[in-house]
C-alpha positions in Angstrom: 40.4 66.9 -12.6 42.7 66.9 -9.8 42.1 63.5 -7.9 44.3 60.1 -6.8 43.5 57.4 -9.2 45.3 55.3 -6.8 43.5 56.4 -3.9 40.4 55.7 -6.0 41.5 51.6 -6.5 42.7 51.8 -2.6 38.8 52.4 -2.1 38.0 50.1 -4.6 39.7 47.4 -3.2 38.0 48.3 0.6 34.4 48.0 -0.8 35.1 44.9 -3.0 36.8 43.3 0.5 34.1 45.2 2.8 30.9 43.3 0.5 33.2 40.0 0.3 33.1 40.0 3.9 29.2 41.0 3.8 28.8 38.1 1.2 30.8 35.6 3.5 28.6 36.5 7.0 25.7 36.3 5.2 26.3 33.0 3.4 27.3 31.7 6.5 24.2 33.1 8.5 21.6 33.2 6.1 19.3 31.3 4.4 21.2 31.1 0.4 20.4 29.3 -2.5 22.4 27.2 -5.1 25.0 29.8 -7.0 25.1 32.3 -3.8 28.6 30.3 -2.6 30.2 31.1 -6.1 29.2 34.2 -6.3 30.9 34.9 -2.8 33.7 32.9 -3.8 33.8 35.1 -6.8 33.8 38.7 -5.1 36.8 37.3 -2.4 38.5 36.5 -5.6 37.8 40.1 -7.5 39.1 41.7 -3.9 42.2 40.3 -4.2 42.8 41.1 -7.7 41.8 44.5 -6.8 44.4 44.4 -4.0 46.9 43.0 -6.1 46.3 45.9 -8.6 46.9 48.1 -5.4 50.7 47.1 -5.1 51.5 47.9 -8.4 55.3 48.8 -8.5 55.6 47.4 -5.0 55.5 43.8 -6.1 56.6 41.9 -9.2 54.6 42.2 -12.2 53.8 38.4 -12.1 52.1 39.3 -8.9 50.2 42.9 -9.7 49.6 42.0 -13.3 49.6 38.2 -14.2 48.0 36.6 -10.9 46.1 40.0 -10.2 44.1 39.5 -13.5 43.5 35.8 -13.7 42.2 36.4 -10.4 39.3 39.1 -11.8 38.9 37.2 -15.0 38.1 33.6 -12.4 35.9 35.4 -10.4 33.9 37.7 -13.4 33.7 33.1 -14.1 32.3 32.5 -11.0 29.7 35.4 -10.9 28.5 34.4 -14.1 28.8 30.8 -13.0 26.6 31.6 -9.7 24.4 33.6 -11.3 23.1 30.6 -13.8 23.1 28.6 -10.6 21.1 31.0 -9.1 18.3 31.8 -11.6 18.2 28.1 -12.8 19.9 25.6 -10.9 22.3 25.3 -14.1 25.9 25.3 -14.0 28.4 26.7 -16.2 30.6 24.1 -18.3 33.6 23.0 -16.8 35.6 23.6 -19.9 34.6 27.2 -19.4 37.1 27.8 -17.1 40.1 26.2 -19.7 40.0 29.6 -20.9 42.3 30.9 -17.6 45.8 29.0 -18.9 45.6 30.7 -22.0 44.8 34.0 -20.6 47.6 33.5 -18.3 49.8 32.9 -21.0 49.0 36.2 -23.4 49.2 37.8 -19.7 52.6 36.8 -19.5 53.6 37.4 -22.9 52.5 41.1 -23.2 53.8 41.6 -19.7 57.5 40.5 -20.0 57.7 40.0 -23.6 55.9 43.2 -25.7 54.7 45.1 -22.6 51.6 46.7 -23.3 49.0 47.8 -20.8 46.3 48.4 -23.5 46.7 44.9 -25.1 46.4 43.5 -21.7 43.4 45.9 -20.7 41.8 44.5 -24.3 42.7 41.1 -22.9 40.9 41.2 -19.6 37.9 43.4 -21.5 37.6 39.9 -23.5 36.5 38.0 -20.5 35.4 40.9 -18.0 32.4 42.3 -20.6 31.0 38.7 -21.8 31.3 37.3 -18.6 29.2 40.0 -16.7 26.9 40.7 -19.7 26.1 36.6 -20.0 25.4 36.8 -16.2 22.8 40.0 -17.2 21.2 37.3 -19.2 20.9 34.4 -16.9 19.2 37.6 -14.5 17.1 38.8 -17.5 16.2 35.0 -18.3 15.0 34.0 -14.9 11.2 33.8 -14.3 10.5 34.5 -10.7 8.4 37.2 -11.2 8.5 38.7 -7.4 12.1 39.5 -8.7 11.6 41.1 -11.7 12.3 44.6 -10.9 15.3 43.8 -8.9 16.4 41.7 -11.7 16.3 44.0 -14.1 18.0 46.8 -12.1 20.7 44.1 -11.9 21.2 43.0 -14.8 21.2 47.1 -16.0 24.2 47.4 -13.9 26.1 44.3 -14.9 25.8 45.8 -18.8 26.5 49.6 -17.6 29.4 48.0 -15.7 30.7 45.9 -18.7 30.3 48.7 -20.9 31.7 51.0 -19.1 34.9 48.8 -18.9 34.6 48.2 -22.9 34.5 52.2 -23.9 38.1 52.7 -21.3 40.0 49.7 -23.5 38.5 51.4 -26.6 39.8 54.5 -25.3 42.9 53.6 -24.5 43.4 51.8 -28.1 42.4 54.7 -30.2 42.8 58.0 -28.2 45.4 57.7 -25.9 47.7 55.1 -24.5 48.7 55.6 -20.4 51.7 55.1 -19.1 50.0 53.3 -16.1 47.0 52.1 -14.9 46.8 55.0 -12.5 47.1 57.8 -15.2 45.7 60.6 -13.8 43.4 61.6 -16.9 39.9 62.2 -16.3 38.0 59.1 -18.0 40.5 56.8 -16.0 39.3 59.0 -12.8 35.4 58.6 -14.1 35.9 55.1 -14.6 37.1 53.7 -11.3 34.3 55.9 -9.3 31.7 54.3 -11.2 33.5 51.0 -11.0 33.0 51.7 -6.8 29.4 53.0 -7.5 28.4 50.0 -10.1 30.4 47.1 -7.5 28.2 48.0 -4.3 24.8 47.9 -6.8 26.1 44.3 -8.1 26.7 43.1 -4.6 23.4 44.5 -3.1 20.9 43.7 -5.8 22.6 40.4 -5.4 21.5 40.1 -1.9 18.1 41.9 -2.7 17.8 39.0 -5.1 18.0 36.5 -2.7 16.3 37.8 0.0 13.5 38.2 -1.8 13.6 34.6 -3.1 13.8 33.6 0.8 10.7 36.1 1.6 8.7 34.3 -1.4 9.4 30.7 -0.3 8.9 31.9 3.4 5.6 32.9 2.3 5.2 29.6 -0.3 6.1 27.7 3.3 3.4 29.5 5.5 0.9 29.0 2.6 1.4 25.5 2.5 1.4 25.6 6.7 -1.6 27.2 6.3 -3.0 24.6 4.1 -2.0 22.0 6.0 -3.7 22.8 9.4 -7.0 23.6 7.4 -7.0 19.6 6.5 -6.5 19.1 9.5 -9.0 19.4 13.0 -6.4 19.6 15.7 -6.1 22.5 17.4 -2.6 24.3 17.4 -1.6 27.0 20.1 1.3 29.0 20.8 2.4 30.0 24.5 6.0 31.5 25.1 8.8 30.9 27.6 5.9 32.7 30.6 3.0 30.2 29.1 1.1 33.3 27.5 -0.8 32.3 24.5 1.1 34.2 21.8 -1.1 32.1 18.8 -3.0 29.8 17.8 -4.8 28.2 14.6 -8.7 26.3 15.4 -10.3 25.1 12.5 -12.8 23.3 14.8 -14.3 25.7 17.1 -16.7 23.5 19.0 -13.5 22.1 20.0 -12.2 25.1 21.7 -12.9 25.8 26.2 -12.8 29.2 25.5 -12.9 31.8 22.1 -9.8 33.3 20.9 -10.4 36.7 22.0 -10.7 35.3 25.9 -7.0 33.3 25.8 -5.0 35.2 23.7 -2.4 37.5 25.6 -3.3 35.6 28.8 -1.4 32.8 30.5 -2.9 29.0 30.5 -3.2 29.2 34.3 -5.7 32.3 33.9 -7.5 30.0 31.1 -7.6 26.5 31.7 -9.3 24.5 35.1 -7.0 24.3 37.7 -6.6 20.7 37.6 -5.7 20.7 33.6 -3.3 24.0 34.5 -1.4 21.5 37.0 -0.9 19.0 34.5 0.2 21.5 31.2 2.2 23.3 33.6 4.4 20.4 34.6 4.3 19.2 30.9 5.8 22.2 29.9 8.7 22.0 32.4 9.5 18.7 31.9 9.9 20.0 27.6 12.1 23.0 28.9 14.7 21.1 30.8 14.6 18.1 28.7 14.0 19.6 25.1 12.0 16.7 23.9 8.6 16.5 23.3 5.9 15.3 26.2 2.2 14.0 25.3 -0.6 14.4 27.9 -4.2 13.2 27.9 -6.8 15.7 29.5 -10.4 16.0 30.0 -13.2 19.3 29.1 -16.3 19.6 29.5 -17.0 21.9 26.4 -20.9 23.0 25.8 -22.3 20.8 28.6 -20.5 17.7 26.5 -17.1 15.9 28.1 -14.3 15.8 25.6 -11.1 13.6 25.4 -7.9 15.4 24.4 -4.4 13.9 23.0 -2.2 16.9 22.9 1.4 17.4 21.9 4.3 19.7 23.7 6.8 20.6 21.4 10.2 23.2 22.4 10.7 26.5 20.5 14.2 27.7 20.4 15.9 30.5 18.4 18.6 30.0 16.4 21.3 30.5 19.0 19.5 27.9 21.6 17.3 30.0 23.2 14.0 29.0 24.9 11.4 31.0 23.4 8.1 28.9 24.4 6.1 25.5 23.4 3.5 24.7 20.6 0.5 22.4 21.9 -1.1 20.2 19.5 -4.6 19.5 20.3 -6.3 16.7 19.2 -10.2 15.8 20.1 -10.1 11.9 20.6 -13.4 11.4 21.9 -14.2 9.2 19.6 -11.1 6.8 19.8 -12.1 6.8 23.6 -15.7 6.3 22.9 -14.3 3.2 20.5 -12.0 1.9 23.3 -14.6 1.8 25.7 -16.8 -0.3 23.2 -13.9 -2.7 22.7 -13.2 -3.1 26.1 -16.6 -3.8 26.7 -17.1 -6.2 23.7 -13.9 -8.0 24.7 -15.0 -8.3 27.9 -18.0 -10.1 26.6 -16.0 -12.6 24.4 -14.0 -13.5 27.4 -16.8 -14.2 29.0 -18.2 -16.0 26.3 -15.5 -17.6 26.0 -14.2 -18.3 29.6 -18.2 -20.8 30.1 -18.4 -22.6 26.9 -17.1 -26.4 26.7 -15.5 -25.4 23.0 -11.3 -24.6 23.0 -10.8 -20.7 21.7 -7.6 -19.8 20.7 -6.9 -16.5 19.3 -3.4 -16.6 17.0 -1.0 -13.9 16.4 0.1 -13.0 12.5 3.0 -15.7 13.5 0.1 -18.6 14.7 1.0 -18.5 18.3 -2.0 -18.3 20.6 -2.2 -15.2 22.6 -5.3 -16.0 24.8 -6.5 -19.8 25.6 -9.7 -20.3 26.9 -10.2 -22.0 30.4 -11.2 -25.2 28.9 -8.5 -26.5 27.5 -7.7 -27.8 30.8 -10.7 -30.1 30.9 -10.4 -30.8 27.0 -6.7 -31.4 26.0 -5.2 -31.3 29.5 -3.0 -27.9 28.3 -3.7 -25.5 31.0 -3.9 -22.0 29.2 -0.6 -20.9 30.3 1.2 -24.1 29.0 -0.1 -22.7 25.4 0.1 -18.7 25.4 3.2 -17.3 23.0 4.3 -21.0 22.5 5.5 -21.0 18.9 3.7 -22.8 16.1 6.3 -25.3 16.4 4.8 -27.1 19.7 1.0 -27.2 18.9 2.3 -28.7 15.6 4.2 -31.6 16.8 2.4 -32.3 20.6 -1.1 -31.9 19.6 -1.8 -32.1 16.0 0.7 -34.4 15.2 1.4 -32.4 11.5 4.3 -31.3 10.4 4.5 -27.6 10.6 3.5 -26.6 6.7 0.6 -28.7 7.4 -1.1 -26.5 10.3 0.3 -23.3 8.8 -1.7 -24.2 5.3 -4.5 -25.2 7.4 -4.9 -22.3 9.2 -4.1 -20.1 7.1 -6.0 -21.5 4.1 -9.0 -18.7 2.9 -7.0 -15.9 4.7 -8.8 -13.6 2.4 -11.0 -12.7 4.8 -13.5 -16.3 4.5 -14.2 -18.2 7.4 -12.3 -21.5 7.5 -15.2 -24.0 8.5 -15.9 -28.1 9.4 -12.2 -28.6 9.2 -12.1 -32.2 11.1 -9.2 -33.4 12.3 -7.3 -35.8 15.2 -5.2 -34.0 17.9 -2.6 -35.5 20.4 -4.3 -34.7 24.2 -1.4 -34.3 26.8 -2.0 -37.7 28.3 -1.3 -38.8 25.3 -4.6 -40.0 24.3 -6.4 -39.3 20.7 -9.7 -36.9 20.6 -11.4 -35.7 17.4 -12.1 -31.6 16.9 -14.1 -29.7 14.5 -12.2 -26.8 13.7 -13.3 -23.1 12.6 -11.6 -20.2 11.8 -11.8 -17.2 11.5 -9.0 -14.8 9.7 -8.3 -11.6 11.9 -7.5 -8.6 9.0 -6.0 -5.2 9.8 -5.8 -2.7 7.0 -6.4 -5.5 4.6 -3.0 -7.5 6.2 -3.6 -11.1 7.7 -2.9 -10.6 11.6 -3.6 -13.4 12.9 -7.5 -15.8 13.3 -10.0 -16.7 15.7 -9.9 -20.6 16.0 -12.3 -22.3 17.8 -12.4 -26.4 18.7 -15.0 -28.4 19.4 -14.8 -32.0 20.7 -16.4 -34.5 18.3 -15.0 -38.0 19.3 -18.1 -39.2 20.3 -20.0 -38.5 17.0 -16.9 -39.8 15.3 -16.6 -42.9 17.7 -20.9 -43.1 16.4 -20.1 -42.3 12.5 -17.4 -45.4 13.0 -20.0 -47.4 14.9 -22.5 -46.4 11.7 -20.3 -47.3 9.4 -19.3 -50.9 10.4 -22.8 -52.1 11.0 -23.7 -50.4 7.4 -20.6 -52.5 6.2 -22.3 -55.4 7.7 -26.1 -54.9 6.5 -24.1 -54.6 3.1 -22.5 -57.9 3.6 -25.5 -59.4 4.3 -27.5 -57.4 1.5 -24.8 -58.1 -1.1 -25.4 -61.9 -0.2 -29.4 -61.9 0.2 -29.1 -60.2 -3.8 -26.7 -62.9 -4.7 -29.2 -65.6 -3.4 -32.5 -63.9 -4.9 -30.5 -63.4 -8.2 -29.6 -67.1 -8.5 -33.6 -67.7 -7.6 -34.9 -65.9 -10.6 -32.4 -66.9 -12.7 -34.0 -70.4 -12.2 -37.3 -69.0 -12.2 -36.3 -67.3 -15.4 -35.7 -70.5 -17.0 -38.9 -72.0 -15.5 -40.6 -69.2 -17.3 -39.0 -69.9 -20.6 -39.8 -73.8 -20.1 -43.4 -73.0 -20.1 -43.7 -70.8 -23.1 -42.1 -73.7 -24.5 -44.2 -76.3 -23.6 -47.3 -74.5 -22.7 -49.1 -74.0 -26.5 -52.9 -72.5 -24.8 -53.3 -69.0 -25.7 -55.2 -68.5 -23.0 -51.9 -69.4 -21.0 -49.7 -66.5 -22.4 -50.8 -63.6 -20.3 -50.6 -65.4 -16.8 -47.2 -66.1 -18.2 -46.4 -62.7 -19.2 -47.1 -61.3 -16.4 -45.3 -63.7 -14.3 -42.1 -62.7 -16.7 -42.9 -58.9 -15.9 -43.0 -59.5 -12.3 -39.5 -61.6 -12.7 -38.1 -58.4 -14.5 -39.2 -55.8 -11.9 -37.5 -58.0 -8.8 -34.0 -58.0 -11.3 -34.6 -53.9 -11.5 -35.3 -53.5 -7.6 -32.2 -55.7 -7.1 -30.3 -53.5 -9.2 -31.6 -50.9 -7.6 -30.6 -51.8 -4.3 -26.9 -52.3 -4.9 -26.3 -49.2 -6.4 -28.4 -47.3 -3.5 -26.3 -48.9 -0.5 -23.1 -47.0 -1.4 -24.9 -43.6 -1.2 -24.1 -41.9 1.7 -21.7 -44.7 3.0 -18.5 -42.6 3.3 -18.7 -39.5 4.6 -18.7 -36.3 2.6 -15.2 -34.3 1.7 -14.2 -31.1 -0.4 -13.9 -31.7 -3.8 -12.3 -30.0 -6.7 -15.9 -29.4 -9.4 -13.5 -28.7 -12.0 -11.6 -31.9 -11.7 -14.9 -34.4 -10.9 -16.6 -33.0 -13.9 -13.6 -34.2 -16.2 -13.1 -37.3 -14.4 -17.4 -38.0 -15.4 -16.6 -37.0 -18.9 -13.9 -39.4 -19.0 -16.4 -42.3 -18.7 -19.0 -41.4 -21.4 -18.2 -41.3 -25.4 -19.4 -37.8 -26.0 -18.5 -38.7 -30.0 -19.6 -34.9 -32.0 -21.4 -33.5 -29.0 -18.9 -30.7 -27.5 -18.3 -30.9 -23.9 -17.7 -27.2 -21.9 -16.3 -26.5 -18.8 -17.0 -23.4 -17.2 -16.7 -23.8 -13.5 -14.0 -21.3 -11.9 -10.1 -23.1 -11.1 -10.2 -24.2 -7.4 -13.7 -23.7 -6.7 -14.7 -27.1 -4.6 -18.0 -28.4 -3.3 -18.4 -30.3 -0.1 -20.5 -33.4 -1.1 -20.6 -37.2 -0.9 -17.7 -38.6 -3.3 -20.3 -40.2 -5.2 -20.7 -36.9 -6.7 -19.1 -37.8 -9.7 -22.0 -40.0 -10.3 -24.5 -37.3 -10.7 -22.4 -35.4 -13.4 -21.9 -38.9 -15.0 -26.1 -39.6 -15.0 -26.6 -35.9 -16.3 -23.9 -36.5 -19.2 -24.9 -39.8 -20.3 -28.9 -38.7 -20.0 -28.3 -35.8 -22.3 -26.5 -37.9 -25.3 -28.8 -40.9 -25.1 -32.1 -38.6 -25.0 -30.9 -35.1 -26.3 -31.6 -36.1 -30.0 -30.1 -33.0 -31.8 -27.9 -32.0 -29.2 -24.4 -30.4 -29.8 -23.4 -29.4 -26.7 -23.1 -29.7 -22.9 -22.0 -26.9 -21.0 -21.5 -26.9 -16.9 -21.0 -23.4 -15.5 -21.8 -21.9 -11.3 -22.8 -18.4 -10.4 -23.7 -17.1 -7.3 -26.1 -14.0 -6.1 -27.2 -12.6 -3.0 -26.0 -15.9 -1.2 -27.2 -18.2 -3.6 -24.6 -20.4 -5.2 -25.9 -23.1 -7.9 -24.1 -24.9 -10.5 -25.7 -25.5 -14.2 -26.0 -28.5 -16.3 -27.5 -27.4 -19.8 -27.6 -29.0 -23.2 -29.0 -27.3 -26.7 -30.5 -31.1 -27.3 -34.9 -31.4 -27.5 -35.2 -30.6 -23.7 -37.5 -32.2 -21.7 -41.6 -31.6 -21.7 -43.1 -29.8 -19.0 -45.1 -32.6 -17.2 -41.9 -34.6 -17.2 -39.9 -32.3 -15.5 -40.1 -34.0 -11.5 -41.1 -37.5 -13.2 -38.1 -37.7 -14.1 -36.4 -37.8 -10.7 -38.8 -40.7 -9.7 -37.4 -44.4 -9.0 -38.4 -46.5 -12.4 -39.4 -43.4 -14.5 -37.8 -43.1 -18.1 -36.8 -44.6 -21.4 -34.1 -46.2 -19.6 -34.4 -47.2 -16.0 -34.9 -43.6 -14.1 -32.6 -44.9 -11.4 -29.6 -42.6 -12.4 -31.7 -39.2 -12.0 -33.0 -40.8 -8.4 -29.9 -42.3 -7.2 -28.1 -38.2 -8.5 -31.0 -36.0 -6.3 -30.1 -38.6 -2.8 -26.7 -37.9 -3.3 -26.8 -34.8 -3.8 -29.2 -34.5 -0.8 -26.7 -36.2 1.7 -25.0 -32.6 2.0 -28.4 -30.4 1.4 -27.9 -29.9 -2.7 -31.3 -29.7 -4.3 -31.9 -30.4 -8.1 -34.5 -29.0 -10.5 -34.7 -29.2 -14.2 -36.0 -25.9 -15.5 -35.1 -26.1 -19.5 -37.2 -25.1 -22.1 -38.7 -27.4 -23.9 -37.8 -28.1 -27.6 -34.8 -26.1 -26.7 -32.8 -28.1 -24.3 -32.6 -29.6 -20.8 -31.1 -27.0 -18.0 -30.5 -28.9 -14.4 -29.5 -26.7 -11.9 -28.1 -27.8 -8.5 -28.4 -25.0 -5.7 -26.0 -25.5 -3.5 -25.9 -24.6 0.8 -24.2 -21.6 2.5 -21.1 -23.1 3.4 -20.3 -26.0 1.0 -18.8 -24.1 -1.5 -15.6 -22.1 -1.1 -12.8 -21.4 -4.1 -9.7 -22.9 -2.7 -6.2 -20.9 -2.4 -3.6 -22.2 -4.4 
């Protein structure tokens, strides 16, 4: 077969440079994926060593043989390298390419030492056919199965190429030994046309690969486009660089002025009211020269119904800059408007609420700095409003509640759960300096589930507390004067007492002992109602506070000797009860009543729940209980085995703060007292 071998590499080098330089442009321009850089990097590198190979006898060896084969052998590496890369995001070991020194080496030694072209074509077959027919198996191995006949056309043509290389070293070993790579026998003429043929498959199935990975996840990314806009209800339209609608997506088509089939192809001025035209017009300018995105609100009257729209201009430009049109983002926001409308109107309301009662409104900022005073806190503290809007905590603290800051943050912010703070009493500093008396509540303002700031509202009490004081100090005095008028009566039947005892003595008639017995008994009923009275006049004599239940129920069992009888304590951590602080009294009676009367008892057990607003707390014992006709006796003055005070005294305090007590136990099988307790004294305190 008469033809060039030489010429034949000369056009083998020109179609390994020509699809380098394809590889390069489209790496460059193209949408690639991890491997495609190495395996461009790789054909520029098998070019070379091609040109190299080229200049055979014109150059040194070194050059055409040693540096024009490690060149091949690196970038056979860096196609099988890429390829791995490529099909599974794997790389190649490093110490894979360690193999190039000693190649280079046994390339130098059987160049200038025991020159031999077959040894060295046997060398480079040692890399060239595992390298490409590993990088058939990373193909052959990948699982994208849009690529699978491409794949396997590649990976055919990686093995026929590596194969054919292997059969010309075999041939050269057993058959015939060349003088030069360019011997003009006919395999060596065969081999480098299919070597031509087999390099542009490799390089185009490569990019057949990839551009059908780019087509799948192009299609993966409308998909999930597609998906995306169906959860959603705006409405999506595309106009181009003349404001003809090109396309558009409407899930919603209530939303829509007009159908599909009448905008499509047309321009929004043909489509849309004049008015609206104007306005999307001039939006769409404003996008084209500025290249950022403009936001219009816009009216329609769609189905005899007037809509509210948000929409969204956004700039479409081609990859070298060019304007190619907008996208408009619709969005119906009738609702929003609709809800805007109700809070304007319901805040107008509060303000006017607000601006004509006598109480001080403040409504606090997540930092506790008032951003809205009502009018009257110029008649009440002497702040006008102004004087108090965006002031920091730091001056309502120190000029008018004269706390330190923690203290009126933790006051305010105390039940920020979402509770109302309520009957929170305090004394504030007015501007003239003077002291005035509020009743504060509050009212936590959430958003999303975040504190944001509270509702507090004032109201003036110094009068009632001037009155409570006024209350209190002529109750001090009546007790005075009680606590003396006891002392005297007790000192007069301590001497009728004796007189009594005188005459049983000296008084032997029969007929004389019930007179005197019934003298005795009326002595001993004026000691009780004595008694009675000096444990009644401290109920109710300081006014009621929160108290920790948890804590007052261990302070009562403190006092009593419970001895084997077991005690449990069941009410929640930080749950207090506003009452009179002679609360601790009532748990004390209901202790001490259940060991003295319980009989068999073995335990007492105090426990609270709450249901549909009703909040009570239960005293129950497993003693004898307490029989049926007893069961509201018992909360009479001077009923019971003992005196019947304790139970009596218990239900008026409890009553000071609207606590009722029954006893509903079963008989035989213990006593159960249950307290119910108001809306609003009862709260579980944050720690």
């Amino acid at each position: 077969m008469d033809f060039d071998v030489r010429t034949s590499v000369l056009i083998l080098f020109m179609v390994s440079c020509l699809l380098a330089c394809l590889l390069i442009v489209y790496w460059k321009t193209q949408k690639t994926y991890p491997g495609f850089d190495f395996w461009t990097i790789g054909a520029v590198l098998v070019s070379a060593g091609s040109f190299f190979v080229l200049l055979r006898g014109v150059v040194p060896d070194s050059v055409s043989i040693i540096l024009a084969n490690i060149l091949i052998i690196t970038g056979i590496l860096l196609w099988a390298d890429g390829i791995r890369r490529f099909t599974s995001s794997k790389s190649l070991p490093v110490i894979t390419y360690g193999i190039l020194l000693p190649f280079s080496l046994l390339f130098f030694y059987f160049t200038y030492i025991h020159d031999s072209i077959v040894i060295r074509t046997l060398v480079l077959s040692a890399v060239l056919v595992p390298g490409m027919i590993t990088a058939a198996i990373f193909v052959l191995r990948s699982r994208e199965r849009e690529n699978r006949l491409f794949s396997y056309a590649f990976a055919a043509v990686l093995i026929l190429d590596a194969g054919l290389f292997a059969v010309r070293s075999l041939y050269w070993l057993f058959v015939g030994t060349p003088q030069t790579i360019f011997s003009q026998d006919e395999f060596n003429s065969l081999f480098f046309i299919i070597s031509i043929l087999a390099d542009i498959l490799i390089a185009g199935f490569f990019l057949m690969l990839n551009m059908v990975r780019t087509q799948t996840d192009l299609a993966l990314s409308e998909e999930r486009l597609r998906s995306t806009l169906a959860s959603m209800d705006d409405l999506v339209f595309n106009l181009d660089e003349n404001g003809v609608f090109t396309g558009s997506y409407n899930p919603v088509m209530e939303n829509l002025f007009v159908s599909p089939e009448q905008f499509l192809g047309k321009t929004f001025r043909e489509v849309l009211p004049r008015e609206l035209a104007e306005q999307v017009g001039q939006a769409i300018s404003e996008v084209k020269d500025t290249g950022k995105t403009r936001q219009i609100e816009y009216t329609l009257r769609i189905h005899g119904d007037l809509l509210w729209f948000n929409a969204k201009i956004s700039p479409c430009y081609s990859p070298n800059g060019t304007f190619l049109g907008v996208t408009l983002v619709a969005r119906n926001i009738t609702g929003y408007k609709h809800a805007e409308e109700a809070l304007r109107e319901s805040e107008e309301k509060f303000r006017g609420m607000a601006e004509r009662t006598s109480d001080l409104i403040f409504i606090l900022d997540k930092n506790m700095s008032p951003r809205y005073v009502s009018p009257s806190s110029s008649s009440l503290i002497g702040y006008a409003p102004e004087e108090l809007v965006g002031k920091p905590p730091e001056f309502a603290a120190g000029t008018i509640f004269s706390m330190s800051v923690q203290e009126f943050m933790d006051a305010l912010k105390k039940n920020i759960s979402g509770a109302t703070l309520e009957n929170l009493e305090m004394q504030i500093t007015k501007k003239d300096g003077r002291a005035m008396y509020v009743n504060v509540h509050a009212i936590p303002i959430l958003e999303n589930g975040a504190f944001a700031g509270a509702q507090v509202s004032m109201r003036d009490i110094t009068d009632r507390r001037l009155a409570e004081e006024a209350l209190r100090q002529t109750n001090k005095k009546l007790n005075i004067l009680s606590g003396i008028t006891r002392h005297d009566i007790n000192n007069k039947l301590l001497v009728l007492n004796s007189y009594i005892e005188m005459l049983q003595k000296n008084i032997t008639d029969p007929s004389s002992a019930p007179y005197i017995s019934k003298i005795q008994s009326a002595s001993s009923q004026i000691g009780s109602l004595i008694r009675f009275t000096k444990e009644y006049e401290q109920v109710g004599v300081q006014a009621p506070k929160w108290q920790d239940l948890q804590k007052v129920i261990e302070t009562a069992r403190g006092d009593v000797t419970p001895g084997q009888v077991r005690l449990e304590n069941d009410i929640p951590a930080g749950a207090e009860l506003f009452s009179d602080p002679l609360i601790v009294k009532v748990f004390f009676n209901l202790v001490d009543n259940a060991l003295r009367h319980g009989r068999t008892i073995t335990t007492i057990r105090f426990s609270f729940w709450e249901k549909d607003g009703v909040s009570v707390i239960v005293c129950e014992d497993d003693g004898v209980g307490i029989a049926a006709f007893e069961k509201e006796m018992i909360f009479e003055r001077g009923y019971g085995k003992n005196t019947g005070f304790g139970l009596a005294i218990s239900r008026e305090i409890l009553g000071i703060t609207g606590i009722t007590i029954i006893e509903n136990g079963m008989p035989g099988k213990g006593a159960r007292f249950e307290m119910t307790v108001p809306k609003g004294a009862w709260r579980i305190a944050r720690p």
